[in-house]
Short mmCIF file of the C-alpha atoms (twelve columns), coordinates in Angstrom:
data_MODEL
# 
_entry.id   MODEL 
# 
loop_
_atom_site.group_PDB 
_atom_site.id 
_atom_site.type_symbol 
_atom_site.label_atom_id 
_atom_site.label_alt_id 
_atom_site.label_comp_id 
_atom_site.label_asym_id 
_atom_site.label_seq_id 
_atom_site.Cartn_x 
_atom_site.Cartn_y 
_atom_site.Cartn_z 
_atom_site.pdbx_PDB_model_num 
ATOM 1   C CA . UNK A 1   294.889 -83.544 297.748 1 
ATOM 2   C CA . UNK A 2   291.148 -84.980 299.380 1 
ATOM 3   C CA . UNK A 3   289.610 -82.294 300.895 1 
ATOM 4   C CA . UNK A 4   286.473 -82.592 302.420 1 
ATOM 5   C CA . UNK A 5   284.758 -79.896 304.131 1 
ATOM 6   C CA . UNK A 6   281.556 -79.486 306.747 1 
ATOM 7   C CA . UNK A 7   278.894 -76.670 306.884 1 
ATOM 8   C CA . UNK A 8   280.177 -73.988 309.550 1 
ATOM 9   C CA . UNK A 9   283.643 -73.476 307.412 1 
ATOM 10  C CA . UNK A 10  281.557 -72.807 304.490 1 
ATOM 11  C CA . UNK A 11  279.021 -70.254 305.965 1 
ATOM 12  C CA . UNK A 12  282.038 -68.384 307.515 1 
ATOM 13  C CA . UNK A 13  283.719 -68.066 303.724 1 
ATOM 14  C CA . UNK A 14  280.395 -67.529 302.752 1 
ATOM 15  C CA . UNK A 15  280.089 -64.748 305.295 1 
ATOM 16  C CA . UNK A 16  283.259 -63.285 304.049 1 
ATOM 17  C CA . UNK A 17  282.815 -63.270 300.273 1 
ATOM 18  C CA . UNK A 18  285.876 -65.892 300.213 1 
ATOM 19  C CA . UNK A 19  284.750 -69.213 299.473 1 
ATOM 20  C CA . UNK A 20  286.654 -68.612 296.447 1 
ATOM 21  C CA . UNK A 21  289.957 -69.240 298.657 1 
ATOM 22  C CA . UNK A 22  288.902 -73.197 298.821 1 
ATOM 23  C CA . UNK A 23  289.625 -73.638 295.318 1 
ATOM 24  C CA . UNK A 24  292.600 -71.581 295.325 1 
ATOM 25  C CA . UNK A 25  294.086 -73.480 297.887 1 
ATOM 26  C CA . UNK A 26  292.774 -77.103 297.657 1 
ATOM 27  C CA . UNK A 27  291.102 -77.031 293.993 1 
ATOM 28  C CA . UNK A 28  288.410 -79.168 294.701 1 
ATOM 29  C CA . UNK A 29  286.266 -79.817 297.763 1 
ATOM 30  C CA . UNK A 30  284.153 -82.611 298.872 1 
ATOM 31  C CA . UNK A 31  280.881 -81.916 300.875 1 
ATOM 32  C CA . UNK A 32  278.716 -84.739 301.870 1 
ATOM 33  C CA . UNK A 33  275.112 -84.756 300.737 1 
ATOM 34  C CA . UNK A 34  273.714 -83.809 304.390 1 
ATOM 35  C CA . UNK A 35  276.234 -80.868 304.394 1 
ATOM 36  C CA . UNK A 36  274.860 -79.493 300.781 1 
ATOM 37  C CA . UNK A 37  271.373 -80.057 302.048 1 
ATOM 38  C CA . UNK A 38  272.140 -77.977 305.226 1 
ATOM 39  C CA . UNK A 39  273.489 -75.043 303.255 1 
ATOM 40  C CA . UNK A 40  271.002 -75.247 300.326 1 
ATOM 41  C CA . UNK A 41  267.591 -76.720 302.284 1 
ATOM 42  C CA . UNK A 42  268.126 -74.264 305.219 1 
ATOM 43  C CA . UNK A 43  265.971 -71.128 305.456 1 
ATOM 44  C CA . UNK A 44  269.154 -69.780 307.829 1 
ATOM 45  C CA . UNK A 45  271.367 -70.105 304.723 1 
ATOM 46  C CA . UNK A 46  268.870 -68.664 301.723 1 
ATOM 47  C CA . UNK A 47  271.703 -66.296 300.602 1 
ATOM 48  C CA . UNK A 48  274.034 -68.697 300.795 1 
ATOM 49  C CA . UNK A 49  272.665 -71.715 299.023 1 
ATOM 50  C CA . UNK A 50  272.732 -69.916 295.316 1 
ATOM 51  C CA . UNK A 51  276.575 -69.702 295.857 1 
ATOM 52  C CA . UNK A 52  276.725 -73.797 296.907 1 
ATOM 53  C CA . UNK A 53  274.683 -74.664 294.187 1 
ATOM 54  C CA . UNK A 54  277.043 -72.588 291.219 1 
ATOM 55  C CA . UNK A 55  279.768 -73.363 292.740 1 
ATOM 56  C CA . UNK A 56  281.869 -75.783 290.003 1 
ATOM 57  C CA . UNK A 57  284.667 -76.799 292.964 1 
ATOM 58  C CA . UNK A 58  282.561 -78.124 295.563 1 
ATOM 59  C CA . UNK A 59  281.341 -81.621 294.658 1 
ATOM 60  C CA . UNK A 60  278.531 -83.369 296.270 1 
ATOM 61  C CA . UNK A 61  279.253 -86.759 297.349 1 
ATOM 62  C CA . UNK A 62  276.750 -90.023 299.019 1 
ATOM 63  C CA . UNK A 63  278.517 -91.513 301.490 1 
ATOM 64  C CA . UNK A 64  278.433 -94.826 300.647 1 
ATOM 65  C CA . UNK A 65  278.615 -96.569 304.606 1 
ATOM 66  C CA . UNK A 66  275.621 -94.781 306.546 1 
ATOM 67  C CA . UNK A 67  275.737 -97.362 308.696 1 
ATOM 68  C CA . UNK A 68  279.300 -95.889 310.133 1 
ATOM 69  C CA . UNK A 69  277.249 -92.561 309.942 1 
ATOM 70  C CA . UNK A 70  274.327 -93.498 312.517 1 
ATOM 71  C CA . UNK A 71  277.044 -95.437 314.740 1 
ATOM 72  C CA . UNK A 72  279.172 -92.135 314.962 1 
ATOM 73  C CA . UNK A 73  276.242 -90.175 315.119 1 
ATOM 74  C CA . UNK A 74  275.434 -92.217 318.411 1 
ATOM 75  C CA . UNK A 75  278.598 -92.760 320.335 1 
ATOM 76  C CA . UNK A 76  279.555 -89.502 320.038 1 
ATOM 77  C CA . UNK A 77  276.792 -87.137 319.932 1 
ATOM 78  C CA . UNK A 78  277.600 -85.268 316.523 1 
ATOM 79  C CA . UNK A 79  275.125 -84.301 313.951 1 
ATOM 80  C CA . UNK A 80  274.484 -85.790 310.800 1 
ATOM 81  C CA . UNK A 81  276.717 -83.313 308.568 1 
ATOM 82  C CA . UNK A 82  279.944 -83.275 310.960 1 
ATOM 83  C CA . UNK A 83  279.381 -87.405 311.372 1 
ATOM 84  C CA . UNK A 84  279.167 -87.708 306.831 1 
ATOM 85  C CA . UNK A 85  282.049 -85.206 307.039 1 
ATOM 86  C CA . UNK A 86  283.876 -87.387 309.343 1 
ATOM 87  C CA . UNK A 87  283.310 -90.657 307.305 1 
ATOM 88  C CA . UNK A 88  283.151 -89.223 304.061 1 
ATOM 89  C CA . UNK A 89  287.015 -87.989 304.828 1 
ATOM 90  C CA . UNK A 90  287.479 -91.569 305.535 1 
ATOM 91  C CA . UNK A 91  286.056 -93.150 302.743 1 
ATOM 92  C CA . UNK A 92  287.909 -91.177 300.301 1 
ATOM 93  C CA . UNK A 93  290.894 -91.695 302.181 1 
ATOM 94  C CA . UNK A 94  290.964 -87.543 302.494 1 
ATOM 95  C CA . UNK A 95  293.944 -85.425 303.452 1 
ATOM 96  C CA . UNK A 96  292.288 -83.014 305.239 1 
ATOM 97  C CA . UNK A 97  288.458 -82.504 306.561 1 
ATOM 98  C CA . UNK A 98  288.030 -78.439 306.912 1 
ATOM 99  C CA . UNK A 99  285.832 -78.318 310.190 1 
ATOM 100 C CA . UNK A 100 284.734 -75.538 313.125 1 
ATOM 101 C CA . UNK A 101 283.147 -77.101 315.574 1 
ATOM 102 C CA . UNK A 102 285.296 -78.035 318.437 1 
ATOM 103 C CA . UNK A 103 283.310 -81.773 319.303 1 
ATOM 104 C CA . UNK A 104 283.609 -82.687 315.710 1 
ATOM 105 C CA . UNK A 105 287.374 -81.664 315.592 1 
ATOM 106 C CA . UNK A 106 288.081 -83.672 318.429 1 
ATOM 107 C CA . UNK A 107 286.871 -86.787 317.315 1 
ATOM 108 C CA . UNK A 108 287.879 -86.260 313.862 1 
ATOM 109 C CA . UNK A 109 291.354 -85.617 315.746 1 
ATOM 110 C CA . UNK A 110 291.201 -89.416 317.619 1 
ATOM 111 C CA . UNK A 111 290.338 -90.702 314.006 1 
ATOM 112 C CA . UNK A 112 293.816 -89.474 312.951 1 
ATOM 113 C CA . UNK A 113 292.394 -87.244 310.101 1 
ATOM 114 C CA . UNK A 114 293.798 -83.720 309.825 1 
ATOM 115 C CA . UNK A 115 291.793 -80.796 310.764 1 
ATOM 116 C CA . UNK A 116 291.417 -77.178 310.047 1 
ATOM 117 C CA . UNK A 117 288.839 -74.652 310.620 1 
ATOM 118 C CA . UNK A 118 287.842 -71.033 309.044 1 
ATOM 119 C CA . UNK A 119 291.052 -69.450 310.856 1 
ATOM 120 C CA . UNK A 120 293.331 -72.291 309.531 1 
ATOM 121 C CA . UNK A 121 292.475 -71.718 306.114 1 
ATOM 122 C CA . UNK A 122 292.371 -67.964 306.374 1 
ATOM 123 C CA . UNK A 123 296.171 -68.070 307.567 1 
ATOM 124 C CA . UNK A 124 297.233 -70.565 304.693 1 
ATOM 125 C CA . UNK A 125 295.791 -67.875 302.182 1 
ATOM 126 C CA . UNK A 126 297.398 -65.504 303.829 1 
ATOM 127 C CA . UNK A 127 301.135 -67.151 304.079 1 
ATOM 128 C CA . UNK A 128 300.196 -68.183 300.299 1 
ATOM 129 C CA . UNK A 129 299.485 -64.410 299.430 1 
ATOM 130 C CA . UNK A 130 295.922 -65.329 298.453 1 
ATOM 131 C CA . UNK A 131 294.480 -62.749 301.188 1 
ATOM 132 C CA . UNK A 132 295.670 -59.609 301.929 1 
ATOM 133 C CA . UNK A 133 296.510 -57.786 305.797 1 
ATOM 134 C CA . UNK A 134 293.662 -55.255 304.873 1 
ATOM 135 C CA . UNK A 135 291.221 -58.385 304.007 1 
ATOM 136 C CA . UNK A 136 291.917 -60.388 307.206 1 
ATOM 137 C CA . UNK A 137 291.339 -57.555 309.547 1 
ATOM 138 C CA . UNK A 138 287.773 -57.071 307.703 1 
ATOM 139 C CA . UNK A 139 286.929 -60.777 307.740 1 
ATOM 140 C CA . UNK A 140 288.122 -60.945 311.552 1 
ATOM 141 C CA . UNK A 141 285.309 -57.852 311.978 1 
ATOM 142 C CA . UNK A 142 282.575 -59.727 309.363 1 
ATOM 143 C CA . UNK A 143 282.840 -63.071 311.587 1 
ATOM 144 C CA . UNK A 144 282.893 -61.434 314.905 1 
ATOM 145 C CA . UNK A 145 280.231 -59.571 313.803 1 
ATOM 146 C CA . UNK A 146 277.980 -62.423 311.990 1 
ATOM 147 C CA . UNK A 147 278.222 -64.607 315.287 1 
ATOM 148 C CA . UNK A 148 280.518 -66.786 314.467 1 
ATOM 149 C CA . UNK A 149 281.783 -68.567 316.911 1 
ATOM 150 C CA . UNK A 150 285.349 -68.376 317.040 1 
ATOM 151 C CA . UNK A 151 287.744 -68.067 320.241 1 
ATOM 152 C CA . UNK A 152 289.432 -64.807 320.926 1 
ATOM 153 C CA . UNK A 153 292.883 -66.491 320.759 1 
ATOM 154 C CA . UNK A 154 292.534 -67.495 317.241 1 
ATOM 155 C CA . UNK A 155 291.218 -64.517 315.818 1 
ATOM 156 C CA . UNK A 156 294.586 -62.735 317.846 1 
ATOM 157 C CA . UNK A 157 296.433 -65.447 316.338 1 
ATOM 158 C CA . UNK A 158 295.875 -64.614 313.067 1 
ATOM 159 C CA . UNK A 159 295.870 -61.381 313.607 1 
ATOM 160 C CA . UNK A 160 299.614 -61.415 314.208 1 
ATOM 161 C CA . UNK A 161 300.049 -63.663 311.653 1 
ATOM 162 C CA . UNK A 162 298.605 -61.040 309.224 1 
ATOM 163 C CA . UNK A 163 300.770 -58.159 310.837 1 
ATOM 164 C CA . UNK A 164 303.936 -60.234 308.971 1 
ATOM 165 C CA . UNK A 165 302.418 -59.622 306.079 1 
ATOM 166 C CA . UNK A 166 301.068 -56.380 306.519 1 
ATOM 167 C CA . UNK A 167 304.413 -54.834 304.842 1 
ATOM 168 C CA . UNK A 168 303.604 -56.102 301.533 1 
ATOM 169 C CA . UNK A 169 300.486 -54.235 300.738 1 
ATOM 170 C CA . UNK A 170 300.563 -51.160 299.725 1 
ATOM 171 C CA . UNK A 171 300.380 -48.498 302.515 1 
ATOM 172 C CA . UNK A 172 301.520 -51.180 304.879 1 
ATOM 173 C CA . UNK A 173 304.309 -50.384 306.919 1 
ATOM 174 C CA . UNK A 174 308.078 -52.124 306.484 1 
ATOM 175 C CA . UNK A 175 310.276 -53.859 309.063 1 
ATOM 176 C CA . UNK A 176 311.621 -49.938 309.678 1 
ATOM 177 C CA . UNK A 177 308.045 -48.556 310.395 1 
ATOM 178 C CA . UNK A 178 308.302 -46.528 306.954 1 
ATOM 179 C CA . UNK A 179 304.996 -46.833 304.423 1 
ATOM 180 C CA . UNK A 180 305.463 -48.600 301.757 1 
ATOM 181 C CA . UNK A 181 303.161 -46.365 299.543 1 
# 
């Protein structure tokens, strides 16, 4: 599986202390080179950019066409890391581009390429018992908290994902009600 992923996703797994969950789930990731500069060039990001740069599953990539870069850049208003995202998922012919921001998404959407964002990725951990009930509640309150800038109905929508699941953990309830301790 091609997975190639923009900044915001990143920062929030960053944010989270679960970047680790991208190579779980996907093995390797693709960023394009604007996207590592972003994270690793950006005052914003300081404590983020030592994690980028040691981290062995996220590969740097040129995009090799940034001629289709500055024409998607223009027509549809995006900024350089979501448009090298965009066309980087194309050029490698990418299963999925892991992306936030609602403009990119929806271009990225009329491109045909398959989406998901920080709450997408959170809920495949989950359903693939990478993530715990007790961990998605805290890194619902660590984004909320940080800024991020997610809408209410997908942080609820995980949230009852997560309440499925919540019966596993220890000190979780069962289907009954009863703990589980």
């Amino acid at each position: 599986m091609i997975v190639v992923a923009d900044t915001t996703p990143l920062i929030s797994l960053l944010k989270i202390e679960k970047l680790d969950l991208l190579e779980k789930l996907f093995g390797k990731v693709y960023i394009p080179t604007s996207v590592y500069q972003e994270l690793t060039a950006n005052p914003s990001f300081k404590s983020e950019a030592g994690s980028i740069e040691q981290c062995k599953y996220i590969q740097v990539e040129n995009i090799s066409d940034q001629r289709a870069v500055e024409l998607l850049r223009r027509a549809t208003g995006l900024d350089r890391g979501e448009s090298e995202a965009i066309v980087l998922t194309d050029e490698q012919q990418g299963n999925l581009l892991l992306m936030d921001e609602a403009k990119g998404r929806s271009v990225a959407k009329k491109m045909g390429i398959r989406i998901m964002g920080t709450i997408g990725i959170l809920m495949i951990a989950l359903e693939k018992q990478k993530i715990t009930y007790t961990e998605i509640v805290q890194s619902i309150e660590i984004l909320r908290n940080s800024g991020r800038h997610i809408k209410n109905e997908l942080y609820e929508e995980l949230l009852r994902a997560a309440e499925k699941f919540r019966s596993t953990e220890p000190g979780g309830k069962n289907k009954n009600g009863n703990d589980n301790s």
